[in-house]
C-alpha positions as CSV (number, residue, x, y, z in Angstrom):
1,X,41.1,-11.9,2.0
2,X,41.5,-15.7,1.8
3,X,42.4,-17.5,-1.0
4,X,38.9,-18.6,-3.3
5,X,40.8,-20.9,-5.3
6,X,39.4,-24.8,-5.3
7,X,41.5,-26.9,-7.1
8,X,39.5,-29.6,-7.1
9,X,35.4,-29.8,-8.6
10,X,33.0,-32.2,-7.8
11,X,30.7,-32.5,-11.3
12,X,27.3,-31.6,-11.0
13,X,23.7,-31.7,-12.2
14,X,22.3,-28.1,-10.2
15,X,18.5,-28.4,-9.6
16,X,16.6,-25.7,-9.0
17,X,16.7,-24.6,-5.4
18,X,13.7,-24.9,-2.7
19,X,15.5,-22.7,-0.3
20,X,16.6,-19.2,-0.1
21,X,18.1,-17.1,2.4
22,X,18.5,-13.2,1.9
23,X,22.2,-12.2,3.1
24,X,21.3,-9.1,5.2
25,X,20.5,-5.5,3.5
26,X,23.3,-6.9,0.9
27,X,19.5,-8.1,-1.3
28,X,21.6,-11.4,-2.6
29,X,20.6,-14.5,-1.8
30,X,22.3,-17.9,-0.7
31,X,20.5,-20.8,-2.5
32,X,21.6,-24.4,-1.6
33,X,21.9,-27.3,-4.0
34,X,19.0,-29.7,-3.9
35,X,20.5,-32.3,-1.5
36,X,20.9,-29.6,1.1
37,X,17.4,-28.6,1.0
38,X,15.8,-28.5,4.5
39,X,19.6,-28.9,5.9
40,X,20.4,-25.2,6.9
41,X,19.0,-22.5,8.3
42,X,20.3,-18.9,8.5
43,X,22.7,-19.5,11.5
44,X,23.9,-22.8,9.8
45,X,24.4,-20.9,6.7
46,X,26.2,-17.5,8.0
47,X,29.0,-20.4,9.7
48,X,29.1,-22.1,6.2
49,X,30.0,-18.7,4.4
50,X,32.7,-17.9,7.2
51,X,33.9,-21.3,7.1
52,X,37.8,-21.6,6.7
53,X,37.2,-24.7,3.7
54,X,34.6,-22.9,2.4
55,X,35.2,-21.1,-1.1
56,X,33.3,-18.8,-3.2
57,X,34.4,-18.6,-6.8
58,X,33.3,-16.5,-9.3
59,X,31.6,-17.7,-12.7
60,X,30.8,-16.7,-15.9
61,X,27.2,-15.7,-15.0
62,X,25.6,-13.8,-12.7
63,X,25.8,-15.8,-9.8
64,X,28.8,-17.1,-7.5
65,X,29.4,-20.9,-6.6
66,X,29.8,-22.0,-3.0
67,X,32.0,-25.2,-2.1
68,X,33.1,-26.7,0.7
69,X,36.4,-28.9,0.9
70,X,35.3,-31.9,3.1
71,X,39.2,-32.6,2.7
72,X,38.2,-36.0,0.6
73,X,36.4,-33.8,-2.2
74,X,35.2,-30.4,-3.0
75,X,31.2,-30.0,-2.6
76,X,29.0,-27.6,-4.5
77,X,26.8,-26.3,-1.3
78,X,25.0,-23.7,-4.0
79,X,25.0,-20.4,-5.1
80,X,24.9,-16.9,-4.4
81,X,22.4,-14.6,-6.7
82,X,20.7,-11.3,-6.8
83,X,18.1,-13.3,-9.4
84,X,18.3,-10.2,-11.9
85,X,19.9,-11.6,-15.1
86,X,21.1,-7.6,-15.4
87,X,23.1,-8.1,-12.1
88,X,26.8,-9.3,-12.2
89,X,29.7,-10.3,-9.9
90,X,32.8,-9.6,-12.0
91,X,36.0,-9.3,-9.1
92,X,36.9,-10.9,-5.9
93,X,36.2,-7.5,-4.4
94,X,32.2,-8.3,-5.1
95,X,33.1,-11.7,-3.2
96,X,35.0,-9.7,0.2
97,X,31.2,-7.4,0.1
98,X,29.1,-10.2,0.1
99,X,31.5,-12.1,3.1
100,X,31.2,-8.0,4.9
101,X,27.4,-8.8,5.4
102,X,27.8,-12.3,6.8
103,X,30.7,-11.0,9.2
104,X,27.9,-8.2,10.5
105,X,25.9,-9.8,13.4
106,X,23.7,-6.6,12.5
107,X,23.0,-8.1,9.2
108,X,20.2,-10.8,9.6
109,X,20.0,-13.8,7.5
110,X,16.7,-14.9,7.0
111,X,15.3,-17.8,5.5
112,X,12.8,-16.2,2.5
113,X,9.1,-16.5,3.8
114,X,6.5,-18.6,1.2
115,X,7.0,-20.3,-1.8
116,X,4.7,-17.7,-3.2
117,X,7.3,-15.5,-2.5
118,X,10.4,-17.5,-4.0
119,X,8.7,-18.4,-7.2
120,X,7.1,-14.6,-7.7
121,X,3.8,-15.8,-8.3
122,X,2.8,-13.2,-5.5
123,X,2.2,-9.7,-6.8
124,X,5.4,-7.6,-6.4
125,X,6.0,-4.2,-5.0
126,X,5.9,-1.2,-7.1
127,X,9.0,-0.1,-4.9
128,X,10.2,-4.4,-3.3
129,X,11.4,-7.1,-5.3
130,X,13.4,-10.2,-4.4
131,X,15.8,-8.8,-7.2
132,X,16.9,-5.4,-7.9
133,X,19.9,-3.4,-7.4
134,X,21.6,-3.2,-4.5
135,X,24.6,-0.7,-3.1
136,X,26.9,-2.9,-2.6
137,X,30.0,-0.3,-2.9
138,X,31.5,-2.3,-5.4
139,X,28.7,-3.9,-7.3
140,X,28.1,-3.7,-10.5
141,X,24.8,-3.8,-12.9
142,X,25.9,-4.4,-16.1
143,X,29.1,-3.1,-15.8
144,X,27.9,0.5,-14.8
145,X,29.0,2.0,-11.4
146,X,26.3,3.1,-8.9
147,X,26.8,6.9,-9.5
148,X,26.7,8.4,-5.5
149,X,27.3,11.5,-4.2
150,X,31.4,12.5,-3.5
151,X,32.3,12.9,0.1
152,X,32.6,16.2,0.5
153,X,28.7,16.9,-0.8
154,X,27.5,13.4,1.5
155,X,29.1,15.7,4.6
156,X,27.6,18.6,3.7
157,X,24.2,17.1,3.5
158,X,24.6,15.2,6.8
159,X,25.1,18.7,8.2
160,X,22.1,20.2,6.7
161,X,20.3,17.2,7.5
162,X,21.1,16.7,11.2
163,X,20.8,20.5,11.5
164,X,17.2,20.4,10.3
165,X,16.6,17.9,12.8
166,X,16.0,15.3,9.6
167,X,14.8,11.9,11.3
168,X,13.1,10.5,8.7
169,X,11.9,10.0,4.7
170,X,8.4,8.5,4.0
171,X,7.7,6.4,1.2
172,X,3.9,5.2,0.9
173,X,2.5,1.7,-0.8
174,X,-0.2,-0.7,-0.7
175,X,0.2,-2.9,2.0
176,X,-0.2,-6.3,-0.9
177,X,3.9,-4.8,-1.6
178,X,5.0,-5.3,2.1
179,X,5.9,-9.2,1.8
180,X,8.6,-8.5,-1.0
181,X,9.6,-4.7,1.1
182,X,10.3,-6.9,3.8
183,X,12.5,-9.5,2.1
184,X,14.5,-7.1,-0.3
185,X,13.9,-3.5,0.1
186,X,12.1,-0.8,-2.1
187,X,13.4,-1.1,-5.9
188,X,12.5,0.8,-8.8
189,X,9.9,0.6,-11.1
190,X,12.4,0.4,-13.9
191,X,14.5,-2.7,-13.2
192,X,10.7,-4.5,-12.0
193,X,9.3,-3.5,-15.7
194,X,12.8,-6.0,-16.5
195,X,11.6,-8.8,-14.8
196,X,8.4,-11.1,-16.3
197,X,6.4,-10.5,-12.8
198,X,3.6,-8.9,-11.6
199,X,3.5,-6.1,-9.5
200,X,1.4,-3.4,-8.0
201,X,1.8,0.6,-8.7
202,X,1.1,3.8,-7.2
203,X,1.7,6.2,-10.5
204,X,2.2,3.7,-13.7
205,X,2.6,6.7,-15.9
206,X,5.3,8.6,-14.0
207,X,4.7,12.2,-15.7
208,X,8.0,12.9,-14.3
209,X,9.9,10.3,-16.5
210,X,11.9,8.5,-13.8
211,X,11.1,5.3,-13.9
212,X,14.8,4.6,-12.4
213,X,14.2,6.4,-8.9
214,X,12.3,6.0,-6.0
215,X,10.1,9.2,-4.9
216,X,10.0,9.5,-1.4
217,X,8.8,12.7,1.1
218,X,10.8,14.8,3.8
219,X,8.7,13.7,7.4
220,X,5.8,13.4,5.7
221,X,4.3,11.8,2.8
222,X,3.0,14.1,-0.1
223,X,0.0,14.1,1.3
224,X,-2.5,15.3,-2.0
225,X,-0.8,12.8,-3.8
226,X,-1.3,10.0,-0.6
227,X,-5.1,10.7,-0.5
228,X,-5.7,10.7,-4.3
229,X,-4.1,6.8,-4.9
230,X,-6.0,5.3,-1.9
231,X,-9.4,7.0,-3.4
232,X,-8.3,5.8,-6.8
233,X,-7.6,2.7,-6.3
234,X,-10.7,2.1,-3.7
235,X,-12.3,-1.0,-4.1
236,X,-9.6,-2.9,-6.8
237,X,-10.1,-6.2,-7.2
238,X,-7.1,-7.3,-8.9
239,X,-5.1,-6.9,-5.5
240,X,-7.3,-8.8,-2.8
241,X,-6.8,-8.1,0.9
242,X,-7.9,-11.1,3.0
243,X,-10.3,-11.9,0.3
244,X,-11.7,-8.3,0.1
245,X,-11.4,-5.4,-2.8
246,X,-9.2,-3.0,-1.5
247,X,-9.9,-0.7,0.8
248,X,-8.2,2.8,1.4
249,X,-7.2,1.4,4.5
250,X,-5.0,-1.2,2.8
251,X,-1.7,1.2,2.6
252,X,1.4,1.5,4.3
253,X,4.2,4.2,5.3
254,X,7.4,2.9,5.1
255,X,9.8,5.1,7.2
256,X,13.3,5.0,6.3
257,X,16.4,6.7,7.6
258,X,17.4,10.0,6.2
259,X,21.0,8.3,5.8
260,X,19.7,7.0,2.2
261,X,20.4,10.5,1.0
262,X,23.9,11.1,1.5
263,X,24.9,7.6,0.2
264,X,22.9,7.7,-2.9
265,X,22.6,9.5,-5.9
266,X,19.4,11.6,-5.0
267,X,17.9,14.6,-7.1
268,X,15.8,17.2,-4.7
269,X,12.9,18.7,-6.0
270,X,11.0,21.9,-4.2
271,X,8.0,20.6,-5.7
272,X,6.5,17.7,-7.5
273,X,8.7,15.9,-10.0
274,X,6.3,16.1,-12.1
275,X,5.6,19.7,-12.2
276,X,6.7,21.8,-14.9
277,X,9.2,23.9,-12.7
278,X,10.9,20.9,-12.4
279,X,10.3,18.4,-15.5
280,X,11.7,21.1,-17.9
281,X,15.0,21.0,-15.7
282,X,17.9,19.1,-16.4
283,X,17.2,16.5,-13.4
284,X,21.2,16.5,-12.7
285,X,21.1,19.8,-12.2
286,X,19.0,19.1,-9.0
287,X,21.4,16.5,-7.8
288,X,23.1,19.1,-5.1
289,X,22.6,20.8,-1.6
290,X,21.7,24.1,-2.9
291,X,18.7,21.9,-4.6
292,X,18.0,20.4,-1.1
293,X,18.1,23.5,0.9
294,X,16.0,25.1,-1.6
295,X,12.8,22.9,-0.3
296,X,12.9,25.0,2.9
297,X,13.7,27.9,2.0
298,X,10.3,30.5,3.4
299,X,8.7,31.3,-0.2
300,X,6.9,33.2,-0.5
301,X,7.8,35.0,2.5
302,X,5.3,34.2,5.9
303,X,4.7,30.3,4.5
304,X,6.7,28.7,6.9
305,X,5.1,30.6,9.9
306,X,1.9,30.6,8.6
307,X,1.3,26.8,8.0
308,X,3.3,26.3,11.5
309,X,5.8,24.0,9.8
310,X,8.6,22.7,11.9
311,X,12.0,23.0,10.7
312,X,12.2,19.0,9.4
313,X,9.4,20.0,7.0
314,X,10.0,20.7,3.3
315,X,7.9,24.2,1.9
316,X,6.0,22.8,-0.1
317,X,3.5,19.7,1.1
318,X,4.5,17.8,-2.6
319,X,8.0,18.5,-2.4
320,X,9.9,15.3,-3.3
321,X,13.4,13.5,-3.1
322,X,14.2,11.4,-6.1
323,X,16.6,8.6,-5.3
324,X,18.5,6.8,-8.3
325,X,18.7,3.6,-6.7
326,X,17.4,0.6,-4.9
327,X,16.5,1.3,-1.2
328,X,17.9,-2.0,0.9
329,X,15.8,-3.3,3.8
330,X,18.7,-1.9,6.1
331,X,17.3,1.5,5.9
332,X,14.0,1.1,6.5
333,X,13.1,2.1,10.1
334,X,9.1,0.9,10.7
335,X,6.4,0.1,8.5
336,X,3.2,2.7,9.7
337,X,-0.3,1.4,9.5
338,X,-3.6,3.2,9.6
339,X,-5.9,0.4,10.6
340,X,-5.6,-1.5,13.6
341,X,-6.8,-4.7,12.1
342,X,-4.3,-5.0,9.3
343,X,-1.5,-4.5,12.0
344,X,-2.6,-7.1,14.3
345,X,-2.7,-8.9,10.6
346,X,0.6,-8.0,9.6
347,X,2.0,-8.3,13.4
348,X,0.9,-12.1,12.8
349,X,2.1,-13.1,9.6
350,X,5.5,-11.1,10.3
351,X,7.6,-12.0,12.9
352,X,11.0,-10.1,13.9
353,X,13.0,-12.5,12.1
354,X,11.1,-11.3,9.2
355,X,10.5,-8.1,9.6
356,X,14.7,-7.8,9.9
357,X,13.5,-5.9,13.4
358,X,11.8,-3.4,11.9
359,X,8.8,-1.8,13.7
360,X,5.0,-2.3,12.7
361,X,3.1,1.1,14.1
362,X,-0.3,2.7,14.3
363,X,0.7,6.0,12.1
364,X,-2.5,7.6,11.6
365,X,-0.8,11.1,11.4
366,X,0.3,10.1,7.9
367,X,-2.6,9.3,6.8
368,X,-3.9,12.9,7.3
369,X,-3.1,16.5,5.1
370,X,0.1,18.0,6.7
371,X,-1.6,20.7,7.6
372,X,-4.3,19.3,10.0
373,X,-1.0,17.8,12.1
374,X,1.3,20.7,12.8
């Protein structure tokens, strides 16, 4: 890794940024200094970062400083931030992640969409924030390691997984969440109640008491649970939709790759999380494959066959997958829809670019019981 050392500094007033451009799935952010605002764009600032006279230094907070050696001074260009004061870069090895993404030409750096958007005046997603905590292998939050699964359980759950012809987890959300999904992922509830923001959710209570996980569903979502927050939330008016009350139209599927569950701490539950079988279990004792292959097992006996479930599909309708982290936008695979005006809607506000090439799809089958699809 090259040497981050500057041993010259150019003094500086910083002003708050105007620009911001998420660094891939990584969820950080590059924000230029004031006199470079309007100046870049993501291609001009990928070359910046992998630019020989280009250094990234570490500081005392929770950002890190970019400066460029014109070779008659030493320029601060701005700085890199997750935007969560519980987020910290504390090694050079946090630096050498951050540089992995901008090396990827897989990784896209995008330019963030609204100013809405960069000053979080827009409602935030239950499960999307423009700050969270992201699985950087080496990153820290607050010091604590990102617990994750050791190798020898992450290959045999890929084997399971692939065996069961796995293809995909479903997460479901109202579609007023999909701007900040699409900029920085699905994040948990408990580093959002952190932040002094807004933000839209499915189950404030959370009887299962795991406000630091995600809850997503095996191929299909948790369908009794699916149908009873669209009729619920029927008709809000504190989340407009095109200047309308919601309507239960106004949700989304995100679809994400069944990857997320070998590389992240993830506790599998055979039913609801929130169901007594489970609650009154010690949650880390679910944290294992005999846990996961539990949720298929054929009980009672004839279940399986008699509900004609297909061999990706958990027992029980509300089984569950409880993931202790941050979901980057890398895993997410398409975004389903049940309406075919709100697509059109989303198709035009979202372009590729934004959207990280993620797919927008007519997925009515999701928005029906399990039962009434196999």
């Amino acid at each position: 890794m090259r040497n981050h050392k500057v041993q010259l500094y150019k003094k500086f007033k910083a002003r708050p940024p105007k620009d911001k451009f998420v660094l891939g799935g990584s969820g950080a952010y590059f924000e230029p200094e004031s006199d470079f605002i309007g100046l870049l764009d993501p291609t001009k600032v990928r070359s910046l970062l992998l630019n020989k006279k280009t250094a990234i230094e570490l500081t005392k907070g929770v950002s890190l400083k970019v400066m460029f050696n014109t070779g008659l001074e030493v320029r601060f260009i701005g700085f890199i931030t997750y935007g969560d004061p519980k987020m910290e870069f504390d090694s050079e090895e946090d630096i050498a992640a951050i540089l992995e993404y901008a090396k990827d030409p897989k990784e896209q750096i995008i330019k963030a969409i609204t100013k809405e958007a960069l000053s979080g005046t827009k409602k935030a997603a239950t499960q999307g924030n423009e700050t969270g905590r992201y699985n950087l292998s080496r990153m820290r939050y607050k010091g604590q390691e990102v617990a994750q699964c050791d190798e020898e359980t992450s290959a045999t759950l890929k084997k399971f997984i692939e065996k069961r012809n796995i293809e995909r987890l479903i997460h479901f959300t109202r579609y007023e969440n999909l701007e900040s999904i699409l900029m920085s992922g699905i994040v948990t509830q408990e580093a959002l109640d952190t932040l002094n923001r807004d933000f839209y959710v499915n189950d404030s209570l959370r009887l299962d008491g795991h406000k630091n996980s995600i809850s997503l569903s095996i191929s299909h979502p948790n369908d009794k649970m699916f149908y009873k927050y669209r009729m619920r939330n029927a008709g809000d008016t504190t989340g407009m939709i095109e200047n309308r009350p919601l309507d239960t139209k106004d949700w989304v599927v995100i679809v994400i790759k069944p990857e997320v569950l070998w590389n992240y701490k993830s506790a599998f539950c055979k039913y609801n999380a929130a169901d007594s079988r489970i609650s009154n279990k010690n949650i880390g004792d679910l944290c294992n494959i005999k846990s996961f292959e539990e949720m298929f097992l054929d009980h009672p006996a004839g279940t399986r066959l008699e509900e004609r479930l297909e061999c990706y599909d958990t027992t029980n309708s509300q089984a569950e997958v409880l993931v202790f982290d941050n979901i980057p936008i890398k895993h997410i695979l398409a975004i389903g829809f049940n309406d075919e005006h709100l697509l059109t809607s989303a198709n035009r506000k979202y372009n590729q670019g934004v959207a990280n090439n993620i797919s927008f799809v007519m997925a009515k089958d999701y928005f029906k019981p399990r039962w009434d699809v196999r």
